[in-house]
C-alpha positions in Angstrom: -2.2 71.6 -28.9 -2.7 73.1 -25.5 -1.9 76.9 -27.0 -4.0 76.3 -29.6 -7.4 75.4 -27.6 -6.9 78.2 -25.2 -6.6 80.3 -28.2 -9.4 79.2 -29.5 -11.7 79.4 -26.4 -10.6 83.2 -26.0 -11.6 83.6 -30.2 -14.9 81.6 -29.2 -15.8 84.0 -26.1 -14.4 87.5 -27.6 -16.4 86.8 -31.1 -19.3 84.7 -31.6 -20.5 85.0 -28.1 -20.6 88.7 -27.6 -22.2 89.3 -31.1 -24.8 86.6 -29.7 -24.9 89.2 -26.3 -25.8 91.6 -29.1 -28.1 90.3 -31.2 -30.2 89.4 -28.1 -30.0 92.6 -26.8 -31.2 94.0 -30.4 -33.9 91.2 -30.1 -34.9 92.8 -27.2 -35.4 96.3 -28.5 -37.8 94.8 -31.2 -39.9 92.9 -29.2 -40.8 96.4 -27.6 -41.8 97.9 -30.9 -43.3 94.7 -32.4 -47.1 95.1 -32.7 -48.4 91.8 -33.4 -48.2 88.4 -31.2 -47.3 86.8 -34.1 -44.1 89.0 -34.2 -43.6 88.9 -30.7 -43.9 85.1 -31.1 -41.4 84.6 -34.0 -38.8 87.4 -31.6 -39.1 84.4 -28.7 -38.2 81.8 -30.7 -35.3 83.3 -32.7 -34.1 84.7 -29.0 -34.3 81.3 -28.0 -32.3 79.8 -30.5 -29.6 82.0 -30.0 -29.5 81.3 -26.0 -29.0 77.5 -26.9 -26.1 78.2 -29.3 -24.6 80.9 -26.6 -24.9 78.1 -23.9 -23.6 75.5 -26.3 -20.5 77.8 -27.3 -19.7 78.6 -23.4 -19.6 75.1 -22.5 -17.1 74.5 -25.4 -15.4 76.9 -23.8 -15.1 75.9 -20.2 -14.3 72.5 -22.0 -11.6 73.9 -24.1 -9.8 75.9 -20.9 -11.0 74.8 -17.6 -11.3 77.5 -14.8 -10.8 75.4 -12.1 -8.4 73.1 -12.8 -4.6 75.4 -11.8 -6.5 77.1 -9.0 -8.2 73.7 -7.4 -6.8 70.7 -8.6 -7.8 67.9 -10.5 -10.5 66.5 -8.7 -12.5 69.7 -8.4 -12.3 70.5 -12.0 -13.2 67.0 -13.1 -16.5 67.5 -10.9 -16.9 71.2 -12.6 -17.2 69.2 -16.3 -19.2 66.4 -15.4 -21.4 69.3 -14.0 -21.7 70.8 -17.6 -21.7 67.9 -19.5 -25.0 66.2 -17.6 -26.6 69.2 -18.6 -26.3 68.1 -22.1 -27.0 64.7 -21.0 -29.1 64.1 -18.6 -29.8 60.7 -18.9 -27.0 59.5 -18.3 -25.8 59.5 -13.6 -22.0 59.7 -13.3 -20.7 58.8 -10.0 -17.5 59.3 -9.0 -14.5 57.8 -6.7 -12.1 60.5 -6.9 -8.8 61.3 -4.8 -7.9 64.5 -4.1 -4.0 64.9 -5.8 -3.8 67.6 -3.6 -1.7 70.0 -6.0 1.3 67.5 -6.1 0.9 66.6 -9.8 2.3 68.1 -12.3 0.6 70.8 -14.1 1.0 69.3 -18.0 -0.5 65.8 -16.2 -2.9 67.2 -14.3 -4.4 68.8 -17.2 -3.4 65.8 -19.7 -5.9 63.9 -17.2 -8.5 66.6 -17.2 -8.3 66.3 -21.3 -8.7 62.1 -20.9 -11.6 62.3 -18.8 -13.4 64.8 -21.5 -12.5 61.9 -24.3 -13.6 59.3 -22.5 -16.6 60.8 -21.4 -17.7 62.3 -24.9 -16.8 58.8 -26.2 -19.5 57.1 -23.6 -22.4 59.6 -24.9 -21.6 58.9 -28.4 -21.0 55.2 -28.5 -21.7 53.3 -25.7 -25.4 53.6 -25.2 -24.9 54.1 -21.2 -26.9 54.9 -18.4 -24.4 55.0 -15.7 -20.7 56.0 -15.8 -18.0 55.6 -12.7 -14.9 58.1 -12.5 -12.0 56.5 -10.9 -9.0 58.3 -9.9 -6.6 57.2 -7.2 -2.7 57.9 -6.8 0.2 56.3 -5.2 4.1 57.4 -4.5 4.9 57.0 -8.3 1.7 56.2 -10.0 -1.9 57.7 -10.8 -4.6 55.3 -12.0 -7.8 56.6 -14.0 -10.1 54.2 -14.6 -14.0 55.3 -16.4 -16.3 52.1 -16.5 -19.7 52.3 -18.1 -22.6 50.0 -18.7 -23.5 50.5 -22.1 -23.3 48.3 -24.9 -19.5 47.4 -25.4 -17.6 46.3 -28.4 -15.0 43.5 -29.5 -11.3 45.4 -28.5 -9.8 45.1 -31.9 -5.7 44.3 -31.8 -4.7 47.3 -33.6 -5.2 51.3 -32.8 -5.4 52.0 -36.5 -8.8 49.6 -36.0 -10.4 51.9 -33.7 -10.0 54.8 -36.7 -11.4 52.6 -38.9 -14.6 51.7 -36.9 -15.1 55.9 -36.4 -13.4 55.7 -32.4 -11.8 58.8 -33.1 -12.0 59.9 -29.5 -10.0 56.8 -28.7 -7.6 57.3 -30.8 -6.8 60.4 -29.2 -6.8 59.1 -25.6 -4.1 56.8 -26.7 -2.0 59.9 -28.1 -2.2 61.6 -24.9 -1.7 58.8 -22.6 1.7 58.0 -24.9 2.3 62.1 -24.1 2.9 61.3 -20.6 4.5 57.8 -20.8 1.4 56.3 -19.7 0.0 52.6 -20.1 -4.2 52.4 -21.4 -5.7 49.3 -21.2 -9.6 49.2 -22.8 -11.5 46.5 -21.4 -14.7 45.8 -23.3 -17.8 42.3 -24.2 -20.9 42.9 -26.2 -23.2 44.1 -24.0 -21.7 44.3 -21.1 -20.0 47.7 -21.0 -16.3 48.9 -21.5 -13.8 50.0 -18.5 -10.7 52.4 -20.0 -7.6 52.5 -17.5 -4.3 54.5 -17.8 -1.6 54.4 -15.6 0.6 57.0 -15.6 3.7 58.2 -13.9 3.5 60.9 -11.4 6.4 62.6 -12.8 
């Protein structure tokens, strides 16, 4: 799944993205030879519209391979997307309570907790109607613990996974496949209106 999403990141930035690097620069060109403000008018918007779909497809890719997370560990790189993603959501302040793991996990769980974070996160802007959001992330001798808590609207925890599917939690759904990846433990913790709290624990090795 990994392969495939870095794969797809490099497609992203060596296709789409530079033909939008072109276009632009063609836009450009026009605007000097354009002779009417209505022209020049219709040239800012269309050059407009293609600098939010360039910016939309470069944070899809920093989401789908994230720069920082081999080089500076888990913590840094967890900061780095919540960086990105207030950008697209501005309304909604994410604190954070984050340990550094100091480059002793694991590089398939460091990045398995990167990818959780990104679910849970997208799953809060979609669902739960928050304002605020809290990262945990702590670790012991043989455990980590992530824990993101949120204030927004909550829902009744239904017994079964396949329930979640059902009731469009896709992103949930998901988190529960990669926390099984790593023979980790997710507990979701959720009232009506009162917020939800997801927590995995996972082994360190």
């Amino acid at each position: 799944r990994e392969k495939v999403q870095l794969r797809f990141a490099q497609d992203l930035h060596d296709g789409p993205i530079q033909d939008l690097y072109a276009a632009t620069f063609h836009l450009q060109a026009l605007r000097r030879m354009a002779k009417s403000e209505s022209a020049n008018h219709t040239i800012n918007l269309v050059q407009g519209m293609f600098k939010q779909v360039n910016d939309t497809l470069r944070i899809m890719c920093h989401e789908l391979r994230p720069p920082t997370l081999k080089s500076f560990g888990l913590q840094t790189a967890i900061r780095s997307h919540v960086e990105q993603f207030t950008l697209r959501y501005p309304d909604l302040s994410i604190q954070f309570a984050l340990d550094d793991d100091g480059q002793e996990l694991p590089d398939f769980l460091r990045l398995s907790l990167y990818r959780m974070v990104q679910e849970l996160l997208n799953n809060v802007a979609k669902h739960a109607e928050a304002t605020k959001v809290l990262i945990r992330f702590s670790l012991d001798q043989d455990v980590v613990l992530l824990e993101v808590q949120d204030n927004g609207v909550g829902f009744e925890v239904p017994e079964r996974w396949i329930t979640f599917a059902e009731a469009g939690h896709l992103g949930l759904v998901g988190l529960a496949e990669r926390v099984e990846d790593v023979n980790g433990r997710l507990q979701i913790l959720s009232t009506p209106d009162k917020g939800t709290l997801a927590r995995i624990q996972a082994p360190k090795s």
